[in-house]
VMD Tcl script that draws the C-alpha trace (Angstrom):
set ca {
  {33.18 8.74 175.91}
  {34.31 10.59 172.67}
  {35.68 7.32 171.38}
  {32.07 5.62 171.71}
  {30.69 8.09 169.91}
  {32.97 8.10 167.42}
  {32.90 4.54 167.08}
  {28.96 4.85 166.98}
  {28.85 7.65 164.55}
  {31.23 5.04 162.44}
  {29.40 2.24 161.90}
  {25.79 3.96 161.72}
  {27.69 5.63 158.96}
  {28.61 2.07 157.00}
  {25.31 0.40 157.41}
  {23.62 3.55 155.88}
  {26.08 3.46 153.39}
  {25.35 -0.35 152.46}
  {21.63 0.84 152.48}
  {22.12 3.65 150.57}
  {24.06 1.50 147.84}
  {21.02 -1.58 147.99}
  {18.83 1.17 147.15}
  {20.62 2.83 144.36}
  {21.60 -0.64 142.63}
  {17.86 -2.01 142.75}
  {16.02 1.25 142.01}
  {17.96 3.13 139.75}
  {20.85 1.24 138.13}
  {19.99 -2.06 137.90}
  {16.80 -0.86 135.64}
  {18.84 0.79 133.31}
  {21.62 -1.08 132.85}
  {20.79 -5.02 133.07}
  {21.75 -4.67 129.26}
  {25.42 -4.04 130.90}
  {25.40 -7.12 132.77}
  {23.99 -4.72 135.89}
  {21.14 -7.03 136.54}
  {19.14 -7.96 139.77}
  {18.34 -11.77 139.99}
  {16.72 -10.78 143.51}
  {18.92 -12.79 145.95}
  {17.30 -14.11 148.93}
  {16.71 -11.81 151.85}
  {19.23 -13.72 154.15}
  {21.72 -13.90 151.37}
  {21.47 -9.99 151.63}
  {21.91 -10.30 155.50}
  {24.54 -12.05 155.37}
  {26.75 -10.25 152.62}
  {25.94 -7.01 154.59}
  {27.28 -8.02 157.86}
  {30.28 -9.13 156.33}
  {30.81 -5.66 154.35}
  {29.66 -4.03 158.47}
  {32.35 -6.81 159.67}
  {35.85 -4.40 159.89}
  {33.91 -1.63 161.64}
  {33.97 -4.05 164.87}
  {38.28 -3.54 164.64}
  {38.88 -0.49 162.16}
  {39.90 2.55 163.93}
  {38.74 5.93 162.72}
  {41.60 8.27 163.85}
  {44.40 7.69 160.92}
  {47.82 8.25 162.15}
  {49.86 7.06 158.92}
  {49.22 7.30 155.42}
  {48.76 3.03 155.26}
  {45.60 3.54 157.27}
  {44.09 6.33 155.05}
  {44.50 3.67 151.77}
  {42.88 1.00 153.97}
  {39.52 3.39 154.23}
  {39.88 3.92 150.70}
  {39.98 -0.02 150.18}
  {37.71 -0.59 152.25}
  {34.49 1.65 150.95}
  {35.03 1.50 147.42}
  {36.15 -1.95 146.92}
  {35.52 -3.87 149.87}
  {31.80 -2.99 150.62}
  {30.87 -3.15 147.16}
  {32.61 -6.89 146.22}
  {30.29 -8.12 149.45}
  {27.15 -6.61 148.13}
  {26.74 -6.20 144.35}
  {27.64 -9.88 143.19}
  {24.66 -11.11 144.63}
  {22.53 -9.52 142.40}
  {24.17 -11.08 139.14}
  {25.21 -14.67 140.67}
  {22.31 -17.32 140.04}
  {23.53 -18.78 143.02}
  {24.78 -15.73 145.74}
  {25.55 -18.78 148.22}
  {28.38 -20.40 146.17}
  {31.59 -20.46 146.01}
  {32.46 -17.10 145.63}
  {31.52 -16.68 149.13}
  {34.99 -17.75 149.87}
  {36.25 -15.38 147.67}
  {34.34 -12.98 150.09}
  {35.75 -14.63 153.23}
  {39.27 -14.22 151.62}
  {39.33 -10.68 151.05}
  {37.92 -9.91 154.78}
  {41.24 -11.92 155.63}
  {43.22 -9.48 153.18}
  {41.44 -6.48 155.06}
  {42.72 -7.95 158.38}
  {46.23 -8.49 156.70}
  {46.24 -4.58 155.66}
  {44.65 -3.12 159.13}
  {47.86 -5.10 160.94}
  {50.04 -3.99 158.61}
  {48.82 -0.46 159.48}
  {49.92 -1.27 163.04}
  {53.56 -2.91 162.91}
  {56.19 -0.84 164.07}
  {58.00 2.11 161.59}
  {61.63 1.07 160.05}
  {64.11 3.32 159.90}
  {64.54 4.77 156.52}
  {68.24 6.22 156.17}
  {67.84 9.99 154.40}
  {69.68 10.96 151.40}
  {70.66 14.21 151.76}
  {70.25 15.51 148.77}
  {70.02 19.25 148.64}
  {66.02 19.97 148.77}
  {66.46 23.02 145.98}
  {68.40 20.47 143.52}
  {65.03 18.11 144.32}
  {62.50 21.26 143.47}
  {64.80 21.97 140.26}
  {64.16 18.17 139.56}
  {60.67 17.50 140.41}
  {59.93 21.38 137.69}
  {62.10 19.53 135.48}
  {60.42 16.04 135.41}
  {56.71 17.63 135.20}
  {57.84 20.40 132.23}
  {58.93 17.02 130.50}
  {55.74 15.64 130.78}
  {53.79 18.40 129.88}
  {56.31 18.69 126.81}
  {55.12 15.37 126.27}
  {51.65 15.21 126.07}
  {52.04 18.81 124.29}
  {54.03 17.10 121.39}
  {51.49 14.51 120.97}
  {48.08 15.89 121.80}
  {48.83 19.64 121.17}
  {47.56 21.98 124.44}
  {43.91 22.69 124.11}
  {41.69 22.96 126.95}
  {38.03 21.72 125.79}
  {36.03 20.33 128.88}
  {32.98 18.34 127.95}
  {30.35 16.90 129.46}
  {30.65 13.29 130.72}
  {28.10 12.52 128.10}
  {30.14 13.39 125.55}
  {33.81 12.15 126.29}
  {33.60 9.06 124.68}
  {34.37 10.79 121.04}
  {37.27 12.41 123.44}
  {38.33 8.90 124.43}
  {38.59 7.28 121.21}
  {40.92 10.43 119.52}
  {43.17 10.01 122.99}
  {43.40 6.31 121.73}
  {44.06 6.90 118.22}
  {46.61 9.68 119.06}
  {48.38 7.69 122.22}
  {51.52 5.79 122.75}
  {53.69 4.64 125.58}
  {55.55 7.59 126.54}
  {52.34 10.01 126.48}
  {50.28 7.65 128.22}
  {52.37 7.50 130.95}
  {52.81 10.85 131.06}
  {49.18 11.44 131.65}
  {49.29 9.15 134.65}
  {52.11 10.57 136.01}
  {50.66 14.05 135.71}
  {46.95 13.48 137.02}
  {47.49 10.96 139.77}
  {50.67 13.18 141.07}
  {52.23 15.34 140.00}
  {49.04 17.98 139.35}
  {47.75 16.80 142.98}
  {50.81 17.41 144.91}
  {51.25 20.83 143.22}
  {47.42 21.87 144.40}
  {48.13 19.83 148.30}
  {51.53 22.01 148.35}
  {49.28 25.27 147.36}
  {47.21 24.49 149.70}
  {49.04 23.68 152.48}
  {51.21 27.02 151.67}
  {48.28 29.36 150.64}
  {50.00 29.64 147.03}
  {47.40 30.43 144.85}
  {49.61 29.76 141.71}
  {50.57 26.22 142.47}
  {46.67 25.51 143.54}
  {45.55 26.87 140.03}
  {48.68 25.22 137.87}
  {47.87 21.70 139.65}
  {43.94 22.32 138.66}
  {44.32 23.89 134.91}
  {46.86 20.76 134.62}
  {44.21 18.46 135.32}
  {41.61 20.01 132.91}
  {43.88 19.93 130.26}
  {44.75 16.12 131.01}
  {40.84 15.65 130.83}
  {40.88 17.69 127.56}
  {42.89 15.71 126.18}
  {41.78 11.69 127.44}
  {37.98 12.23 128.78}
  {38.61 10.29 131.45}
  {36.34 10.66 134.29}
  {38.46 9.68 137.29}
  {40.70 13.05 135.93}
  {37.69 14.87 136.93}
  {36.80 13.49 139.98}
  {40.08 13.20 141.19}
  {40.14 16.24 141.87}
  {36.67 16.02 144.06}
  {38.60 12.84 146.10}
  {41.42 14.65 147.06}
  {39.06 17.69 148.58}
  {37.71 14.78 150.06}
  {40.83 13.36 151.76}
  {42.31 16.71 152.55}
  {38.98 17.63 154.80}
  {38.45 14.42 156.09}
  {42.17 13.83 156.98}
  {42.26 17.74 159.18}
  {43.76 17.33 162.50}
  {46.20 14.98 161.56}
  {43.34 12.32 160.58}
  {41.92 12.43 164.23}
  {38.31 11.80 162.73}
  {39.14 10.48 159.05}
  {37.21 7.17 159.21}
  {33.83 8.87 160.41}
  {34.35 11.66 157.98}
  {34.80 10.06 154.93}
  {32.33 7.15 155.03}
  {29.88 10.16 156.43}
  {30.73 12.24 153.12}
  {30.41 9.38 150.60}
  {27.38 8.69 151.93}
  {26.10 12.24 151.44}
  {27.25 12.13 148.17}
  {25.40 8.71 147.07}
  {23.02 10.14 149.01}
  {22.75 13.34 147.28}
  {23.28 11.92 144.09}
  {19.86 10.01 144.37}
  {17.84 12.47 145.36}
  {19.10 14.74 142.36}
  {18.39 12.05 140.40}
  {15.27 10.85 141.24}
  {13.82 14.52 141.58}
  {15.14 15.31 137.84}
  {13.87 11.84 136.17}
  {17.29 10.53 135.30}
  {20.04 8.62 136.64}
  {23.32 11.37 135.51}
  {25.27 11.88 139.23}
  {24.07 7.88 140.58}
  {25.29 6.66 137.15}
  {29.19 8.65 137.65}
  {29.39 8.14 141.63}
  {28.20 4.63 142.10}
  {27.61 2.91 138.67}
  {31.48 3.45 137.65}
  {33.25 3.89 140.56}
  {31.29 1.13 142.74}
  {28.77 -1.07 141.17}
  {30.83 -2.12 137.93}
  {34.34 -2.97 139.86}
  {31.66 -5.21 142.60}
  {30.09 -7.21 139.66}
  {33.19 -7.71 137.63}
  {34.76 -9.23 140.63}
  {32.13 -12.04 139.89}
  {32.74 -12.01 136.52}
  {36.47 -12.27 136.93}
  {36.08 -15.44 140.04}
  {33.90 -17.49 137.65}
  {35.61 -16.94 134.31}
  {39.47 -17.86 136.02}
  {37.35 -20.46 138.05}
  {36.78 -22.67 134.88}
  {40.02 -21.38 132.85}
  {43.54 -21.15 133.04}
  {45.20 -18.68 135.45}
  {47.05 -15.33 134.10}
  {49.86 -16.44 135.74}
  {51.18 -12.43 135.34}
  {51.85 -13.73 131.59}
  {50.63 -9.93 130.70}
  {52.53 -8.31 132.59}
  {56.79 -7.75 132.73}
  {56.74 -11.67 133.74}
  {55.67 -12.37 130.17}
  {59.47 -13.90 129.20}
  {58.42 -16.26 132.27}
  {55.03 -17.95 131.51}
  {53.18 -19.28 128.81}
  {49.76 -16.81 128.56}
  {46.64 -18.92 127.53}
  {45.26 -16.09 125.94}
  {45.08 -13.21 122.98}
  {44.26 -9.72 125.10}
  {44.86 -8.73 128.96}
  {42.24 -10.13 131.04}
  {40.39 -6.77 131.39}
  {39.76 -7.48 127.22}
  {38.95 -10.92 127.79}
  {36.56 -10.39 130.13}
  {35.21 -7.67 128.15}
  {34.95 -9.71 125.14}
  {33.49 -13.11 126.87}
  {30.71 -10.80 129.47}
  {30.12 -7.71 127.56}
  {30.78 -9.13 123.55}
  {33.23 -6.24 122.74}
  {37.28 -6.53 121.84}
  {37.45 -2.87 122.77}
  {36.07 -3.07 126.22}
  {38.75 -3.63 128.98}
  {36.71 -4.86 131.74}
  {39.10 -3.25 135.00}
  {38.82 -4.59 138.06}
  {40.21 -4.20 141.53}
  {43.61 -6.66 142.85}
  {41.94 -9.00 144.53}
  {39.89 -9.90 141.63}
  {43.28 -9.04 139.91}
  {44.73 -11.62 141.78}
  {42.76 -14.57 141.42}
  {43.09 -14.67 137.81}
  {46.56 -14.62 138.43}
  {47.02 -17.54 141.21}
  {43.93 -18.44 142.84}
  {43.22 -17.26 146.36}
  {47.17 -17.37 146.74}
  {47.13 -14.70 144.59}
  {44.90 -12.13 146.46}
  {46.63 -13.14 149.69}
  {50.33 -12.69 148.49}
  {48.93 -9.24 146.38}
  {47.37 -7.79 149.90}
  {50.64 -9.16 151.88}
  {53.10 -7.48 149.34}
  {51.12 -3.84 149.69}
  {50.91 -4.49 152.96}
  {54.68 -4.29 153.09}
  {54.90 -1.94 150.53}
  {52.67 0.63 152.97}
  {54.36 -0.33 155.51}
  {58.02 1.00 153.94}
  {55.71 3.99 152.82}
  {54.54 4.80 156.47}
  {57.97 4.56 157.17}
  {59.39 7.27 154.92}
  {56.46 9.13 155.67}
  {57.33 9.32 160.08}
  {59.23 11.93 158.85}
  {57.56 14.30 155.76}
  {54.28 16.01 156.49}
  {51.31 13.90 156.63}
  {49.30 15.86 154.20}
  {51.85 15.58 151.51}
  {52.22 11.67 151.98}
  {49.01 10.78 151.63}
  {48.03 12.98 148.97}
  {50.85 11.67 146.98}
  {49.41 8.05 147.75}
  {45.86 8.48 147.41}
  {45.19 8.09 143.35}
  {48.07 5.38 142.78}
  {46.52 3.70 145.71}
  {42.76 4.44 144.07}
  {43.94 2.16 141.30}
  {44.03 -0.49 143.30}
  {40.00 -0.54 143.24}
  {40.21 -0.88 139.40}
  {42.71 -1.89 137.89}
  {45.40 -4.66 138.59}
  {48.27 -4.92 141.12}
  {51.45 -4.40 139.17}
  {49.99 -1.78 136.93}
  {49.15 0.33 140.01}
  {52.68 -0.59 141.31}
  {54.14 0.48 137.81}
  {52.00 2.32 135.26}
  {49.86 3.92 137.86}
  {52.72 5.38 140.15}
  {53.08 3.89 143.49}
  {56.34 3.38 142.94}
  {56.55 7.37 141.63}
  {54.88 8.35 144.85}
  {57.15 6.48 147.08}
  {60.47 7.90 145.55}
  {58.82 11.78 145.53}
  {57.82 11.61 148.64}
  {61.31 10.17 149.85}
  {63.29 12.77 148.11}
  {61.00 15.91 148.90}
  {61.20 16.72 152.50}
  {58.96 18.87 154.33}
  {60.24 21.97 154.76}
  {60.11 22.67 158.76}
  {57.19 25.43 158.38}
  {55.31 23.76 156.59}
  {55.44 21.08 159.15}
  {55.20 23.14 161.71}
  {51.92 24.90 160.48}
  {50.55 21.50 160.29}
  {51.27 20.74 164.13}
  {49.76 24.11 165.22}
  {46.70 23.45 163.75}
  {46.76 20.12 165.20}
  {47.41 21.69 168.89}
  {45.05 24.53 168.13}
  {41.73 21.94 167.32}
  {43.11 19.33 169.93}
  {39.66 19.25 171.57}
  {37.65 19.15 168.37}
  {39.97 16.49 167.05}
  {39.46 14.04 170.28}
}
mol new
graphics top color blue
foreach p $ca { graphics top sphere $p radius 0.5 }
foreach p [lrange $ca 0 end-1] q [lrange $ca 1 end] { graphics top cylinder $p $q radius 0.2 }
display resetview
């Protein structure tokens, strides 16, 4: 009987959530920002229908207790990138019944594709037994030269402003940046800082919880980037919802975004402007959705990518000047300095077509699917917090930067060479066995 209940309580959850983001685009977004390409050409009724029961669609087959890291990303996939890519192109398509509707009927294949890779049996990842103090000494090692890094180059100073005002921020981090420093600052706020506050937390070390944290304000310092922010926010997010080993994670966390766009409304609309719905579903949901449009019909009447920005440059011949994100930006938005990110899928049809999302979802399907594998063995926690914001860059930006730049590949080898030690695993199957009943 729990399971129907749980199964209810998950897909009331998503259909509120769908409502909740139809009444945030057309009431207080879409108003303010149809100068940013945010517009609402008020798409038929059924239109609406239909685009919502495809977003409602996975709750028939999604399950709701998360077992493996893999099945955490696919929630993460699913409401910040999936839901909003059914919904939100509707309102800026003069035609929401066109073709891009098989671009919507592809990527529910590419969620089926990840929920059964989720499911196929663990590998068996040989250890390399490699001394686990000679990995801490390494891991202090690689983050002091980070921080060395970005010290060199930005100098340490620890200003936090408001999101209003991080623009000016932006544009120094810009002017001051180069390779090594910007990927330091990846490295260090979708990792490195997070894994030091899951460890504290997991541990009860205060020290490690408040280095991971003052590491991340000092990233933000320095770049004004949001997401360093709120990345923070996510993983309290993912470390609540994912409590007894993920039992409930699925109803959780579509139950606390929806408070939040929820909340963020309300706030809103009781203090006259649009500040929390304009950094919780503008940026982070309603942009990513309508680019995906923009990105289908642009590479629908242009040449394909090919990955000619990318490593595979010495390969193909790139039809164009700037990365897509900057073409995009230039040909929707009329700037050269906007880079217009968007999720993989859209990614990956302006590399190949529809072959392109399909072979992007089937190779991090596999990629998960090694990850879940190394992961049978470390403590769950740690996995998927290490996974969690080079994962999140799947929902805007492109496949082989979240492989690369973004640290996928970074989370797969820490997590491979840091192993659990055996309390810390074992505190994490206690307080499985002690909330057994709450968690079923």
């Amino acid at each position: 009987m729990s399971i129907r209940v749980g199964k209810l309580s998950l897909m009331v959850g998503v259909i509120l959530y769908i409502i909740s983001l139809y009444i945030a685009y057309i009431y207080l977004i879409s108003p303010s920002y149809s100068y940013y390409q945010l517009v609402n050409l008020e798409p038929p009724l059924w239109v609406c229908f239909l685009s919502s029961f495809l977003a409602f669609l996975p709750t028939f087959w999604s399950e709701y207790r998360t077992k493996r890291p893999s099945q955490v990303i696919y929630w993460v996939l699913y409401i910040f990138t999936f839901v909003p890519v059914m919904i939100i192109p509707d309102f800026v398509r003069e035609n929401p019944f066109d073709s891009f509707f098989i671009f919507k009927l592809v990527l529910l294949l590419c969620m089926i594709i990840l929920y059964l890779g989720g499911k196929l049996p663990l590998i068996k990842i040989g250890e390399w037994n490699i001394p686990q103090n000679l990995v801490k000494v390494g891991i202090t090692i690689f983050t002091l030269v980070l921080y060395f890094i970005m010290i060199r180059n930005f100098g340490f100073r620890i200003d936090v402003v408001s999101f209003k005002d991080v623009y000016d921020v932006r544009e120094m981090y810009r002017m001051e940046t180069n390779r090594f420093a910007g990927y330091a600052v990846v490295w260090l706020s979708k990792i490195i800082d997070l894994f030091l506050v899951t460890l504290g937390v997991l541990k009860g070390n205060i020290l490690l919880i408040t280095g991971g944290i003052i590491g991340q304000v000092y990233v933000y310092s320095v770049t004004g980037h949001k997401s360093v922010a709120l990345s923070l926010c996510l993983l309290a997010v993912i470390l609540f919802c994912i409590r007894h080993r993920g039992a409930k994670f699925g109803v959780r966390f579509i139950w606390v975004i929806l408070f939040l766009v929820v909340l963020s409304m309300v706030f809103d609309t009781l203090s006259g402007n649009i500040t929390l719905t304009e950094i919780f579903t503008r940026r982070m949901l309603f942009l990513p959705g309508a680019l995906s449009s923009f990105f289908f019909d642009f590479f629908s009447a242009n040449p394909k990518t090919h990955l000619g920005q990318s490593v595979f440059s010495a390969f193909v011949d790139y039809p164009y000047d700037a990365n897509p994100g900057y073409v995009i930006g230039q040909h929707y938005f009329g700037s050269d300095q906007m880079s217009a990110n968007v999720n993989m899928w859209a990614d990956g049809y302006s590399a190949f077509g529809y072959a392109g999302v399909i072979i992007f979802t089937i190779l991090l399907a596999v990629i998960l699917w090694i990850y879940d594998s190394i992961s049978a063995n470390r403590n769950f926690v740690i996995s998927v917090a290490l996974m969690v914001m080079p994962a999140w860059s799947l929902v805007d930006s492109s496949f082989i930067i979240a492989l690369m730049t973004n640290g996928i590949f970074i989370a797969i080898g820490l997590n491979y060479l840091f192993q659990s030690s055996e309390n810390l695993q074992r505190s994490e199957e206690f307080e499985h066995q002690k909330n057994h009943l709450d968690a079923v």
